[in-house]
C-alpha positions as CSV (number, residue, x, y, z in Angstrom):
1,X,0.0,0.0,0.0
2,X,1.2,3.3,-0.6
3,X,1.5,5.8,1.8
4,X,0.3,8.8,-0.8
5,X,-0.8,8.2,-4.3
6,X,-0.9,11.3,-6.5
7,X,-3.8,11.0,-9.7
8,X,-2.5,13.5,-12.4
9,X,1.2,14.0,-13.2
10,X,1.3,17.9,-14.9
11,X,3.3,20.8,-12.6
12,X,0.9,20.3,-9.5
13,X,0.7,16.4,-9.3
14,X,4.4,16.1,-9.9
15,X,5.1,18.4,-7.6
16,X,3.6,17.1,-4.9
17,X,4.7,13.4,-5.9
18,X,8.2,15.4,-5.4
19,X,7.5,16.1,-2.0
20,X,6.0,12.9,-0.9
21,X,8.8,10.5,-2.1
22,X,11.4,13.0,-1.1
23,X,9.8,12.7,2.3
24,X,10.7,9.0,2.1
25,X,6.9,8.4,1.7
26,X,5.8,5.5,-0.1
27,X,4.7,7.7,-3.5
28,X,2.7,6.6,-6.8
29,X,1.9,9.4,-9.9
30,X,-0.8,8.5,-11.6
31,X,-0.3,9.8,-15.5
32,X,-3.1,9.8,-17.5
33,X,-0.6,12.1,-19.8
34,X,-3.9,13.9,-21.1
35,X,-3.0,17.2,-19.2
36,X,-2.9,21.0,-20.8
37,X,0.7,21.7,-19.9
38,X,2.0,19.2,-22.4
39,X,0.5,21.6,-25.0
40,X,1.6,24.7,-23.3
41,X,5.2,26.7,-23.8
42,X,6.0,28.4,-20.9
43,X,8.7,31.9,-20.7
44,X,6.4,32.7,-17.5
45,X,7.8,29.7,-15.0
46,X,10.2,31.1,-12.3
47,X,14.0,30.3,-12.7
48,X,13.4,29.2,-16.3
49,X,13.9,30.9,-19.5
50,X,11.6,29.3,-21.5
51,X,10.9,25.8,-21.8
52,X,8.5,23.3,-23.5
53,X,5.2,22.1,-21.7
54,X,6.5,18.4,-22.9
55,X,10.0,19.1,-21.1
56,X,8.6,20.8,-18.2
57,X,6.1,17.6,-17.5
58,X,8.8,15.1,-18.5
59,X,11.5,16.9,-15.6
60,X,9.1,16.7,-13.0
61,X,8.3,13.1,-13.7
62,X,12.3,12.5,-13.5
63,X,12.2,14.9,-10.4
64,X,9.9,12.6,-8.8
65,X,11.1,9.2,-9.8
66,X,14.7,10.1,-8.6
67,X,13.1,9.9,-4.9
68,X,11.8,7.5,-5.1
69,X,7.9,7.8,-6.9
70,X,6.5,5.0,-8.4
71,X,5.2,6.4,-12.1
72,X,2.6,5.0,-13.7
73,X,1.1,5.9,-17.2
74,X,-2.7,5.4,-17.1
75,X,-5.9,6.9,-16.9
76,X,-7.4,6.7,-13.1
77,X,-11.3,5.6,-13.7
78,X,-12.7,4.8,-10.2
79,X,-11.4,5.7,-6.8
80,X,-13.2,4.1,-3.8
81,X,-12.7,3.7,-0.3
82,X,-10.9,0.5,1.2
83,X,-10.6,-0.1,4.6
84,X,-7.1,1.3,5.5
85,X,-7.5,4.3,2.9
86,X,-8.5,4.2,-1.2
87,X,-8.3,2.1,-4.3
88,X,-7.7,3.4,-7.5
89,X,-8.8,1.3,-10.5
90,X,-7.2,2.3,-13.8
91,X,-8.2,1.8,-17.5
92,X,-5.3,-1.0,-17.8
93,X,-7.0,-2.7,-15.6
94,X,-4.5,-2.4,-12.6
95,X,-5.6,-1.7,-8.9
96,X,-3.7,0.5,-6.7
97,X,-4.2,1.3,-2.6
98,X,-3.1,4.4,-1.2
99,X,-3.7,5.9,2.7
100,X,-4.2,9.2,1.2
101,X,-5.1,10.5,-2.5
102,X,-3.8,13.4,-4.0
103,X,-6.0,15.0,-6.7
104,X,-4.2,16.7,-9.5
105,X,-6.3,16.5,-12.3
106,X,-6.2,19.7,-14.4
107,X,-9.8,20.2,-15.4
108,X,-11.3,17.0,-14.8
109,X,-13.6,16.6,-12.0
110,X,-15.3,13.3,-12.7
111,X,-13.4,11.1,-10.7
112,X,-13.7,13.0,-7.3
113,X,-17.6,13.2,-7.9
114,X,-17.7,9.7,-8.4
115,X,-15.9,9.0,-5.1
116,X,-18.0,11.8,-3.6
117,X,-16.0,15.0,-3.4
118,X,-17.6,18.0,-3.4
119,X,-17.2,19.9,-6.5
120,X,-18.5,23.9,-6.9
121,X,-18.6,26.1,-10.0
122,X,-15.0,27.5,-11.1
123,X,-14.1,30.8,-11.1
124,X,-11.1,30.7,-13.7
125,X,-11.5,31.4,-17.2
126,X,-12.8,28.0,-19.2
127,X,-12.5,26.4,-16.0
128,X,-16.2,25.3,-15.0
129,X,-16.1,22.8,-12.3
130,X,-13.4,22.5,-9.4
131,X,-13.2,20.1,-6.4
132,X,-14.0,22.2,-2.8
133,X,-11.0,22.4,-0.9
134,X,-10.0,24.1,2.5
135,X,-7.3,26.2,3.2
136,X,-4.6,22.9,3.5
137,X,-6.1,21.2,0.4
138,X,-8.3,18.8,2.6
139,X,-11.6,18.1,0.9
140,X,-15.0,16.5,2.2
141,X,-13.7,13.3,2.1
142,X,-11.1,12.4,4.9
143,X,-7.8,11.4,2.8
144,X,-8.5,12.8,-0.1
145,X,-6.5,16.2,-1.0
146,X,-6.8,18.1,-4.0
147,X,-3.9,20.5,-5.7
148,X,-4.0,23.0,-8.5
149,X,-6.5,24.0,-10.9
150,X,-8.6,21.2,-9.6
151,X,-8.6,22.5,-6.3
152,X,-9.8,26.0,-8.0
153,X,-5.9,27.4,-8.1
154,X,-4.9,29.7,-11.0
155,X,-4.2,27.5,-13.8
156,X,-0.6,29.2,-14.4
157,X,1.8,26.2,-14.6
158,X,4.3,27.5,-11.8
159,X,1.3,28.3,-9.5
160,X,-0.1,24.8,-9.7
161,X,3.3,23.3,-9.2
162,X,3.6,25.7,-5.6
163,X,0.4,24.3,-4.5
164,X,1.2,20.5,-5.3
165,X,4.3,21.0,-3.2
166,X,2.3,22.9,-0.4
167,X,-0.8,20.0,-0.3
168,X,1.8,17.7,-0.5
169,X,3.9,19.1,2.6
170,X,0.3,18.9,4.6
171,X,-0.1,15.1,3.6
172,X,3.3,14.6,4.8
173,X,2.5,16.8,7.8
174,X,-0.5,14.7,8.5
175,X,1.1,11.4,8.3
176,X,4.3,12.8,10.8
177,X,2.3,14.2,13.1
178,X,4.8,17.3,13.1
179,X,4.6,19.9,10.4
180,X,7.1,18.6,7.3
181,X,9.4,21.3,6.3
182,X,11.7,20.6,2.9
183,X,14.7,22.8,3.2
184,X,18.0,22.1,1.4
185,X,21.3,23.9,1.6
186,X,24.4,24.3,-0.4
187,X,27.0,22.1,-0.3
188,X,30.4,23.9,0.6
């Protein structure tokens, strides 16, 4: 079982599959590799000149493989509860169980409603329908978190990813029982 299992791999799912398997938590991205950034080319992302959507997805899968993040490339089509935490059921056929979800899913908000997240209107541009989250990323459901424009966050690529990394640090915090703090330093 993993400890954190991250559905949708784009700046704010990877970001937060970063986080968790940097944290030496038991991580799995979910890539359904459907998402907007792949199609996007970005001069607007913070300590990066310009750069591909396809790049910029394909580094933070590396990013978050190189802790230690189990990537998978499928599409999530059920999530349900199990007794310990969540199943995910993919297209492939494959099962997956996870003590907390991560929702990442761009636009799509099918899969939370089906698992019963609450969902309210959007307030970005295009962006009808976003998962209701608190303040930490928390939704209705106990275990299940939701980052970036899902969870009703601008859909600029570098703001998703800051909000993948902050959900994913309050998962982490969660599971600790001590707020998780990810700070490294130069090497002299």
């Amino acid at each position: 079982m993993y400890e954190i299992a991250v559905i949708g791999a784009g700046p704010a799912g990877a970001s937060a599959a970063l986080f968790a398997a940097k944290a030496g938590k038991q991580t799995l991205l979910v890539d359904s590799d459907k998402g907007m950034t792949r199609r996007g080319r970005y001069e607007n992302y913070y300590g990066i000149a310009e750069i591909s959507g396809p790049e910029l997805v394909d580094i933070g899968h590396q990013q978050a493989v190189k802790f230690g993040a189990e990537l998978v490339k499928d599409q999530a089509v059920k999530l349900s509860k199990s007794e310990e935490g969540f199943v995910i059921e993919t297209e492939g056929g494959t099962s997956y169980e996870a003590k907390h979800i991560i929702l990442a899913t761009g636009v799509l908000t099918d899969l939370a409603a089906a698992a019963g997240v609450q969902t309210q209107d959007g307030t970005e541009p295009r962006i009808k329908t976003v998962i209701t989250v608190n303040a930490q990323g928390q939704t209705n459901v106990p275990g299940i978190w939701a980052a970036g424009t899902v969870a009703g966050v601008s859909v600029h690529a570098v703001i998703t990813a800051g909000d993948g990394a902050k959900v994913a640090v309050n998962v982490i915090s969660e599971l600790n029982g001590a707020r998780y703090v990810d700070h490294d330093v130069l090497k002299s």
